[in-house]
Structures are given as C-alpha cells and as structure tokens.
The first five atom37 places (N, CA, C, CB, O) and aatype in JSON, in Angstrom:
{
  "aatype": [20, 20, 20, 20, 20, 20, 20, 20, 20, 20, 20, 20, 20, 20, 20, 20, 20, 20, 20, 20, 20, 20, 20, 20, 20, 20, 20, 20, 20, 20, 20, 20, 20, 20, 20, 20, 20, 20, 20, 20, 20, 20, 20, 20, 20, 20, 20, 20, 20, 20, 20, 20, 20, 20, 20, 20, 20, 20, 20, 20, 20, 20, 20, 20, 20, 20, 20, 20, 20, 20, 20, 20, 20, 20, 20, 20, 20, 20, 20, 20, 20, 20, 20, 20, 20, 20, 20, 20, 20, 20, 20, 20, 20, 20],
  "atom_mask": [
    [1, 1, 1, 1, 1],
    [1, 1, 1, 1, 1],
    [1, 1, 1, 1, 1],
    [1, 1, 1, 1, 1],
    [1, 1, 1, 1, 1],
    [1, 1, 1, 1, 1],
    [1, 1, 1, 1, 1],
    [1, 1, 1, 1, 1],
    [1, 1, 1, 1, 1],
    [1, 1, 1, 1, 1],
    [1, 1, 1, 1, 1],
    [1, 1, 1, 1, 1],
    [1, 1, 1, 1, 1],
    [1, 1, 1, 1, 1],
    [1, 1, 1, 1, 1],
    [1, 1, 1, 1, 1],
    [1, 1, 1, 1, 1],
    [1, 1, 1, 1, 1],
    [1, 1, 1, 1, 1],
    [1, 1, 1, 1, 1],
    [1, 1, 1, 1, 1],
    [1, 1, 1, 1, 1],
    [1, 1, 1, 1, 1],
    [1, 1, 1, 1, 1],
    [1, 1, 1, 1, 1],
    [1, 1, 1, 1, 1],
    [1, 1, 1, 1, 1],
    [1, 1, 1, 1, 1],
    [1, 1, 1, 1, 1],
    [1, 1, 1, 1, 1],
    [1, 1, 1, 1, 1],
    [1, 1, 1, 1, 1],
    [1, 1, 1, 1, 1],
    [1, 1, 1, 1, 1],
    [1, 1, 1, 1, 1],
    [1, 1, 1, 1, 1],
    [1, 1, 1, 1, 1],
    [1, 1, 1, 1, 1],
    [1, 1, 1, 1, 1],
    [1, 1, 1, 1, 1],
    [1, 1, 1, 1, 1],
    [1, 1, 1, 1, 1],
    [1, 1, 1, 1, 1],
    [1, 1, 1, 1, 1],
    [1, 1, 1, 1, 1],
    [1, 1, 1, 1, 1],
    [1, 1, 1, 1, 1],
    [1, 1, 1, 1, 1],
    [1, 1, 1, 1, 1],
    [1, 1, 1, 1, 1],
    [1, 1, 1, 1, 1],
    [1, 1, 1, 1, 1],
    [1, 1, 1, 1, 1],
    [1, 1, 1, 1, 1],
    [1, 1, 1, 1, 1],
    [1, 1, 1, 1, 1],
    [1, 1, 1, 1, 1],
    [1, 1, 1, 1, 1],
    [1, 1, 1, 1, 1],
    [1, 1, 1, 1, 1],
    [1, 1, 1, 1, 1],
    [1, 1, 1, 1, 1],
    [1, 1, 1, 1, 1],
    [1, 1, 1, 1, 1],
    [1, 1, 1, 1, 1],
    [1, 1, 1, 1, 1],
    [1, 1, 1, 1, 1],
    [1, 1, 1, 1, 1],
    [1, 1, 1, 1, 1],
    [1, 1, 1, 1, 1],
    [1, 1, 1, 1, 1],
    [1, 1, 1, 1, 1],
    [1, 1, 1, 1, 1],
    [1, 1, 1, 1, 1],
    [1, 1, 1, 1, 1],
    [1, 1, 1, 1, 1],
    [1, 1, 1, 1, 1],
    [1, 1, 1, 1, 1],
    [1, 1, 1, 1, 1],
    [1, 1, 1, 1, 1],
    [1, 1, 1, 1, 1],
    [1, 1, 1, 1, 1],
    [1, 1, 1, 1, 1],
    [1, 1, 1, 1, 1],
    [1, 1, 1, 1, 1],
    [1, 1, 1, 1, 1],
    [1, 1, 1, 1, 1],
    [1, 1, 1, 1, 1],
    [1, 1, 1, 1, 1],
    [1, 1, 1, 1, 1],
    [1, 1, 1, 1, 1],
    [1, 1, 1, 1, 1],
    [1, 1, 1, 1, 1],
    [1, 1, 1, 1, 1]
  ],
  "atom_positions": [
    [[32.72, 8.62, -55.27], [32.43, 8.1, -53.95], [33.74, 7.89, -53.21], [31.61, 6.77, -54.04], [34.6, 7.21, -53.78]],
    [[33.99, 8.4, -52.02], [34.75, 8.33, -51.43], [35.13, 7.27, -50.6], [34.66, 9.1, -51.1], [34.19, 6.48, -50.56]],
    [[36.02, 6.9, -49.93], [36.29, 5.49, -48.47], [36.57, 6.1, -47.73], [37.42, 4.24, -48.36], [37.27, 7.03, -48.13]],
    [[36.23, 6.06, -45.9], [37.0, 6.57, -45.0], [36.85, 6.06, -43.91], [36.94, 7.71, -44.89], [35.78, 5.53, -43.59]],
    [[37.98, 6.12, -43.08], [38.65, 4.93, -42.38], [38.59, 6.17, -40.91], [40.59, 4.19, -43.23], [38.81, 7.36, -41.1]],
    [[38.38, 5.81, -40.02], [37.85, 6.68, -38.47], [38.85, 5.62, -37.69], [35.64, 6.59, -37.82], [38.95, 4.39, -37.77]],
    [[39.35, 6.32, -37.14], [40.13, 6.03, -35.62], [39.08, 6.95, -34.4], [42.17, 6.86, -35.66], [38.74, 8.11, -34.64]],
    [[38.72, 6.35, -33.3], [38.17, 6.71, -32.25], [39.11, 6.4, -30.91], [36.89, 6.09, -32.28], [39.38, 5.21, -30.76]],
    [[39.46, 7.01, -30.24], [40.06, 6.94, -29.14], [39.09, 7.29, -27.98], [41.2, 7.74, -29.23], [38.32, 8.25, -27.99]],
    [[39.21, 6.51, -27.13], [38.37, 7.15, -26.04], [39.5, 7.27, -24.83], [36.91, 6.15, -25.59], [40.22, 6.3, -24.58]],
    [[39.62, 8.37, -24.18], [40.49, 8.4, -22.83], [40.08, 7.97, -22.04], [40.86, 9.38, -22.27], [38.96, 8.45, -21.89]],
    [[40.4, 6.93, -21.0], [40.54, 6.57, -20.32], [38.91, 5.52, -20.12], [41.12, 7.59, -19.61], [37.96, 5.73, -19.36]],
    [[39.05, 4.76, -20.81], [38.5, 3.87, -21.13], [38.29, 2.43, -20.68], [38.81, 3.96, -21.91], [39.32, 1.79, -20.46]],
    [[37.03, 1.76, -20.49], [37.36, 0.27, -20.19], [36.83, -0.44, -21.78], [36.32, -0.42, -18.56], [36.88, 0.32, -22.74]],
    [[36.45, -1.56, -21.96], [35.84, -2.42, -22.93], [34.12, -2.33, -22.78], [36.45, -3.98, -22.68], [33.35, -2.59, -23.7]],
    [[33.77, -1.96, -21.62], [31.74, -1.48, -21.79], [31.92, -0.34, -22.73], [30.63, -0.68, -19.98], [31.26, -0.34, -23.77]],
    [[32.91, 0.79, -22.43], [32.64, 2.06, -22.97], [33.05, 1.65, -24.67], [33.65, 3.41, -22.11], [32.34, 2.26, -25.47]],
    [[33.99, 0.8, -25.24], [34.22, 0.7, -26.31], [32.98, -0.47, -27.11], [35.7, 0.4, -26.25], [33.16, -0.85, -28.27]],
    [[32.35, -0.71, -26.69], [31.41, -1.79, -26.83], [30.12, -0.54, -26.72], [31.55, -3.24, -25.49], [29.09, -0.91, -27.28]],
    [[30.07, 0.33, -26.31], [28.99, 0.94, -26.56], [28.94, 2.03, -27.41], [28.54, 1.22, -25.56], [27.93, 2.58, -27.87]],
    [[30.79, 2.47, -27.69], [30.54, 3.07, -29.05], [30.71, 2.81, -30.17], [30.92, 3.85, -29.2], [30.55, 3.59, -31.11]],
    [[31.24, 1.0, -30.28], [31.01, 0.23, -31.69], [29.13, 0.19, -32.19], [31.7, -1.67, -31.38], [28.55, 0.09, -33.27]],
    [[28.71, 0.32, -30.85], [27.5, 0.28, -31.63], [26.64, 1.0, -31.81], [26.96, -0.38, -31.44], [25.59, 0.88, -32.44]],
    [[27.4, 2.32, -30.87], [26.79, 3.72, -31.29], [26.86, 4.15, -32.81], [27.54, 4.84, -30.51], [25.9, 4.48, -33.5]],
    [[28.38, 4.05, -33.23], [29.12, 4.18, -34.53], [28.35, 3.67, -35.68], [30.43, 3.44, -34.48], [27.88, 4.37, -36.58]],
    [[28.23, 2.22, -35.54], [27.72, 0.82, -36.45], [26.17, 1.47, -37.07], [27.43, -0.97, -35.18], [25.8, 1.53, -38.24]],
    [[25.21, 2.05, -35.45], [24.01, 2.87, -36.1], [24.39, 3.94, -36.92], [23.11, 3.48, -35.09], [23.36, 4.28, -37.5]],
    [[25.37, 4.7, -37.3], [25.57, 5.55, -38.08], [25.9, 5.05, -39.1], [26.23, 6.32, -37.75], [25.84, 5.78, -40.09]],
    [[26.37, 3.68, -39.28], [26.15, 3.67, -40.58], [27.69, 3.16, -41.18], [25.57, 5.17, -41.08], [27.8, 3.0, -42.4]],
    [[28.51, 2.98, -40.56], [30.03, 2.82, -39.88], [30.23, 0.92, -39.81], [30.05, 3.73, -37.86], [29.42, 0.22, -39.2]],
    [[31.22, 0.45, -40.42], [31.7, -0.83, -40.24], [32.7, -1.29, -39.58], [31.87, -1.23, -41.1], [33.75, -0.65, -39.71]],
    [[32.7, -2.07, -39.02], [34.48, -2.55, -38.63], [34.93, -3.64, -39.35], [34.8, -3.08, -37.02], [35.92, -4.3, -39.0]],
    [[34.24, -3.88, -40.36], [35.07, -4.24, -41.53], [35.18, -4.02, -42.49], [35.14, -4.95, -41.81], [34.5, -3.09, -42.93]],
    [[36.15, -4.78, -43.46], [36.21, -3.64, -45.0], [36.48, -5.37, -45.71], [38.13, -1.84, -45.26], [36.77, -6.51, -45.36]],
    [[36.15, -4.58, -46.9], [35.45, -6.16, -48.22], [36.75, -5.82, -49.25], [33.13, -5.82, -49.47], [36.99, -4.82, -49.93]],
    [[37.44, -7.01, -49.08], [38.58, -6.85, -50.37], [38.0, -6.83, -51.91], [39.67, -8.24, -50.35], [36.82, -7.11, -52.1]],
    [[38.56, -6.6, -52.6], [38.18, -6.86, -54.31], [37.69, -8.24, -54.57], [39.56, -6.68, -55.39], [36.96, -8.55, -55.51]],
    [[38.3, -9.3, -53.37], [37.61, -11.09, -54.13], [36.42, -10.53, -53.1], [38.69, -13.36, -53.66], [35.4, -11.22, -53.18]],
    [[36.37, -9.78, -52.44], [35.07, -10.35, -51.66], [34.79, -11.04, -50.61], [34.51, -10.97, -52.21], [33.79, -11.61, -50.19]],
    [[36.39, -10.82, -50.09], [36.41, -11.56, -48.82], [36.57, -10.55, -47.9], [37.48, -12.63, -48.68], [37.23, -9.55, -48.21]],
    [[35.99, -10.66, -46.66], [35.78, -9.35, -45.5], [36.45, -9.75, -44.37], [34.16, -8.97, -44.99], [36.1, -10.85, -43.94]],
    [[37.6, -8.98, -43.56], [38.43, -8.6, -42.74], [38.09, -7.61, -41.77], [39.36, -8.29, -43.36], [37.87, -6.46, -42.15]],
    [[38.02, -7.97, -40.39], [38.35, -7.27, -39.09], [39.22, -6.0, -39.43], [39.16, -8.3, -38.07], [40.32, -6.14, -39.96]],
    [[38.88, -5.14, -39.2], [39.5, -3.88, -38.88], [40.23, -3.97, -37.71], [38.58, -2.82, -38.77], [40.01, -4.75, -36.78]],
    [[41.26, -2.98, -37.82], [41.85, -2.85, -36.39], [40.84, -2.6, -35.03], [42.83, -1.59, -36.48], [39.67, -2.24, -35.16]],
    [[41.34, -2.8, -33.99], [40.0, -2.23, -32.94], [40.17, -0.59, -33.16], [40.24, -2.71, -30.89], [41.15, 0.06, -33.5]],
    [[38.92, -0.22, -32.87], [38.58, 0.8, -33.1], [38.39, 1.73, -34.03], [38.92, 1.04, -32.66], [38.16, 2.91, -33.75]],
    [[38.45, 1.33, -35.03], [38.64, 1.74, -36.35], [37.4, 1.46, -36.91], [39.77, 1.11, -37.06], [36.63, 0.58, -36.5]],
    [[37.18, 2.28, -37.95], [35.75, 1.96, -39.09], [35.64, 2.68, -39.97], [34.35, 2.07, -38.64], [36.14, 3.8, -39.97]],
    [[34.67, 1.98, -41.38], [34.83, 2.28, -42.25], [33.66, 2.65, -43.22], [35.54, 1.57, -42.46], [32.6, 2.02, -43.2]],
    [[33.85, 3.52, -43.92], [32.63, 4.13, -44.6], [32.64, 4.69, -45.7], [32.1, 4.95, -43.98], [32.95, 5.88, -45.82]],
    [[32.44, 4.2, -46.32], [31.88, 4.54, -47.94], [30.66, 5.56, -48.69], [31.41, 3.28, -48.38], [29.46, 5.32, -48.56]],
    [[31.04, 6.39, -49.24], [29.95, 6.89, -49.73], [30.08, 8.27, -50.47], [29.08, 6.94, -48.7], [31.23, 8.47, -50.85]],
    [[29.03, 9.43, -50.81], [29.28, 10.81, -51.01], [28.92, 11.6, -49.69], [28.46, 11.33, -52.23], [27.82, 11.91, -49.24]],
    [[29.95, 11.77, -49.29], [30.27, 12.47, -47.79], [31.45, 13.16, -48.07], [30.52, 11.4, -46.42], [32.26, 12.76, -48.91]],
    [[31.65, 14.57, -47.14], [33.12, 15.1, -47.04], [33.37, 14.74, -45.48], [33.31, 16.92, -47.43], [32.63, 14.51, -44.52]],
    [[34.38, 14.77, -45.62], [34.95, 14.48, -44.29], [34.87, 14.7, -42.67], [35.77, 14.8, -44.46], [34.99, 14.08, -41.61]],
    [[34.57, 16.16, -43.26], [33.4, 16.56, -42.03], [32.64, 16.02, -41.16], [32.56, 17.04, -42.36], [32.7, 15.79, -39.95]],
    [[31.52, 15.77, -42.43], [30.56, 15.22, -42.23], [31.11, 13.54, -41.69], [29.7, 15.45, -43.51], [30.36, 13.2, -40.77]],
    [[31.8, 12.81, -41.89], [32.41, 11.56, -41.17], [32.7, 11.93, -40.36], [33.34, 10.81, -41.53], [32.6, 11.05, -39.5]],
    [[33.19, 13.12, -39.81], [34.08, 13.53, -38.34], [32.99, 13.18, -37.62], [34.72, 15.26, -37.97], [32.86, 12.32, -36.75]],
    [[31.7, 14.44, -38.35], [30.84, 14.68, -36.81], [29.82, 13.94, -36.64], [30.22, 16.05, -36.55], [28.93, 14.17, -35.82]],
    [[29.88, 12.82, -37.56], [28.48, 11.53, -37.1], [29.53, 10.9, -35.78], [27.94, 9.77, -38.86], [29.33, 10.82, -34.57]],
    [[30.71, 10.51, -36.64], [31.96, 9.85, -35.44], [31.89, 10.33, -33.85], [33.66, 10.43, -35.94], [32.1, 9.64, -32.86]],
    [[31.48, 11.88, -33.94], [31.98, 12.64, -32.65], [30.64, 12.37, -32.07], [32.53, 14.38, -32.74], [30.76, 12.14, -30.86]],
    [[29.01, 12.29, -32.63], [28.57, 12.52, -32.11], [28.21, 10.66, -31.35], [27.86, 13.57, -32.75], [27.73, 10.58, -30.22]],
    [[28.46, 9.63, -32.02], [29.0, 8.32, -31.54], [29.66, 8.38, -30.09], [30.06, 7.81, -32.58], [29.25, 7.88, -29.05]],
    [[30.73, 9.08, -30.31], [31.92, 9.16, -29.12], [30.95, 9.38, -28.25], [33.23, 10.37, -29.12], [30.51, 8.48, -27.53]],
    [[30.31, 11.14, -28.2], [29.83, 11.02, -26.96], [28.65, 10.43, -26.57], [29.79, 12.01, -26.55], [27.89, 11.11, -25.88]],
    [[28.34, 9.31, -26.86], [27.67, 8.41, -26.39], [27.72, 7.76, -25.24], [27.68, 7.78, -27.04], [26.79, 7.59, -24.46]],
    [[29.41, 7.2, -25.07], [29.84, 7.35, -24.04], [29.98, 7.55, -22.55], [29.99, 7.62, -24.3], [29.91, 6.96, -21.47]],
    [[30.24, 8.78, -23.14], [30.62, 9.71, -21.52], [31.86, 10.25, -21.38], [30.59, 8.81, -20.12], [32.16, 11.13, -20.57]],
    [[32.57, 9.73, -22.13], [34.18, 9.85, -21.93], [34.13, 10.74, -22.81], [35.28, 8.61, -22.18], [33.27, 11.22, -23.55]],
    [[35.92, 10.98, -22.47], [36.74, 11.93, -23.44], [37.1, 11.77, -24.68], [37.8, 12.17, -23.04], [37.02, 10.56, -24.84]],
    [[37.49, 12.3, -25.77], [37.73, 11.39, -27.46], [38.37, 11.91, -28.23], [36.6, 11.1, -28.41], [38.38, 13.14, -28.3]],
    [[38.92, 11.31, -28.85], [39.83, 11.51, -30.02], [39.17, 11.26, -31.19], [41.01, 10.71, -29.98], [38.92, 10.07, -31.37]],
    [[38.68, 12.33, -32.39], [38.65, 10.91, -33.67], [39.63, 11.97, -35.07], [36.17, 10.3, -34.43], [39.83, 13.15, -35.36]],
    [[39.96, 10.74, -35.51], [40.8, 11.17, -36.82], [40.06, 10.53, -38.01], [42.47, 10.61, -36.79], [39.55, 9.43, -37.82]],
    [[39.93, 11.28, -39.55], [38.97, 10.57, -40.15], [40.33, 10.85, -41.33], [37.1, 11.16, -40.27], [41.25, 11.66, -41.22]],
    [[40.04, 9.73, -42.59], [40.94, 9.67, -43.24], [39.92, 9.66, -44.53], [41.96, 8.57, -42.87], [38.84, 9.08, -44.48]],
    [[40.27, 10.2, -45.39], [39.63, 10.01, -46.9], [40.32, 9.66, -48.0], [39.09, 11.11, -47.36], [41.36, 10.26, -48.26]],
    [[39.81, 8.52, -48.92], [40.42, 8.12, -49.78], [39.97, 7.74, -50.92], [40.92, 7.46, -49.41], [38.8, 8.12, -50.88]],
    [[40.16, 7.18, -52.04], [39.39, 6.57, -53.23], [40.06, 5.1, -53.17], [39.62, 7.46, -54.84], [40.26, 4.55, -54.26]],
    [[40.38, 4.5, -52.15], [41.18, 3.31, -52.21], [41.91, 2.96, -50.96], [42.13, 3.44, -53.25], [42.75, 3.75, -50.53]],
    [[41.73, 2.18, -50.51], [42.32, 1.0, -49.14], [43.23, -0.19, -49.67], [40.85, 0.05, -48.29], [42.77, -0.73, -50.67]],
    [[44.08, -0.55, -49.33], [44.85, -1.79, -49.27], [45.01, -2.22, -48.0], [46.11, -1.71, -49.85], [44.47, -1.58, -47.1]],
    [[45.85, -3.47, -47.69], [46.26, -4.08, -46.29], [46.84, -5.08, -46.61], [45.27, -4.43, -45.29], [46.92, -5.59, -47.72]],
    [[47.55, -5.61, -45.02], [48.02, -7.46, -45.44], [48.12, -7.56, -43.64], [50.2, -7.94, -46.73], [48.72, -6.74, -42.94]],
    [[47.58, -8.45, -43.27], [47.46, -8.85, -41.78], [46.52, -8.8, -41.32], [48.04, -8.33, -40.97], [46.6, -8.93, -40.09]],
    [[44.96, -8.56, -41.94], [44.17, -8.34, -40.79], [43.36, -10.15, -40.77], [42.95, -6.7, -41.09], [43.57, -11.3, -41.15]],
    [[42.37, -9.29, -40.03], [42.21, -11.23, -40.18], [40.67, -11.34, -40.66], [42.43, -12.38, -38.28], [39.79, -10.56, -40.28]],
    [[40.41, -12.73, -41.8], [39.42, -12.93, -41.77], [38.37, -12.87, -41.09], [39.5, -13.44, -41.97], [38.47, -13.34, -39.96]],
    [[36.84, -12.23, -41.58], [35.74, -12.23, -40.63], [35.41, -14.0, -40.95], [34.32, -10.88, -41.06], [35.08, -14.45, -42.05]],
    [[35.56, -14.68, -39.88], [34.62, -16.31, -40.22], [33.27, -16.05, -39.92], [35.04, -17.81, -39.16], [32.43, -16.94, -40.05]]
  ]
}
C-alpha cells in the first residue's frame, strides 16, 4: 500500500475557489491531514492532501485533476508516492 501526498495549485485564485476544491478533493477520497504513528493527526500544508491505498500514481493524478476542474480555473497538480511520510512543524488538528 502506498502514501501520496498531492499539491494542487490553482492559477489565479481566490479562497471560494480553494474551498471548493478541498471539498471537491475530500469527496475523492483525499485528506488534509495525515495521522502520525502515536496517533495524533496534523494539518497539512494548505493545499496539499493525502492518500493512502493500492493506487498508482496516475490514478492519484487524475481523481486530483478531475477535483481541480471543479473549479473553473487553471491547475497545477504534482502527486508524490511513497511507503512513508515524516514531518516536524505542522500543527495539531484540535
């Protein structure tokens, strides 16, 4: 099972348009947060999300892309694959 971590960019963007593709994304299945080993869960960067599972990468691109254009806007996405995440700074979900 793989982890993978999505950056979405939208060009030229306000906060409605990013607010409507956190939750375009989120229906796919997509988090904006990630669960450490104790089990404690952390905020992702903005725009960022995360997903677990048996998927290739691809397949993360183009649920991501088809999120983006939800939109309307223009987009960027970069998908990252891994068997493992670390961090130090993000911040607790309360």
């Amino acid at each position: 099972m793989s982890i993978f971590i999505v950056r979405v960019v939208l060009h030229n963007a306000n906060e409605t348009d990013y607010n409507i593709l956190h939750s375009a994304i989120e229906d796919k299945g997509f988090s904006r947060t990630v669960l450490s080993d104790d089990n404690i869960e952390y905020h992702l960067p903005e725009a960022e999300y995360y997903k677990k599972g048996n998927y290739i990468k691809e397949q993360i691109r183009d649920s991501a892309v088809l999120a983006a254009k939800t939109t309307g806007k223009k987009y960027a996405v970069l998908v990252t694959q891994s068997d493992g995440i670390c961090w130090i700074g993000l911040k607790e979900v309360k």
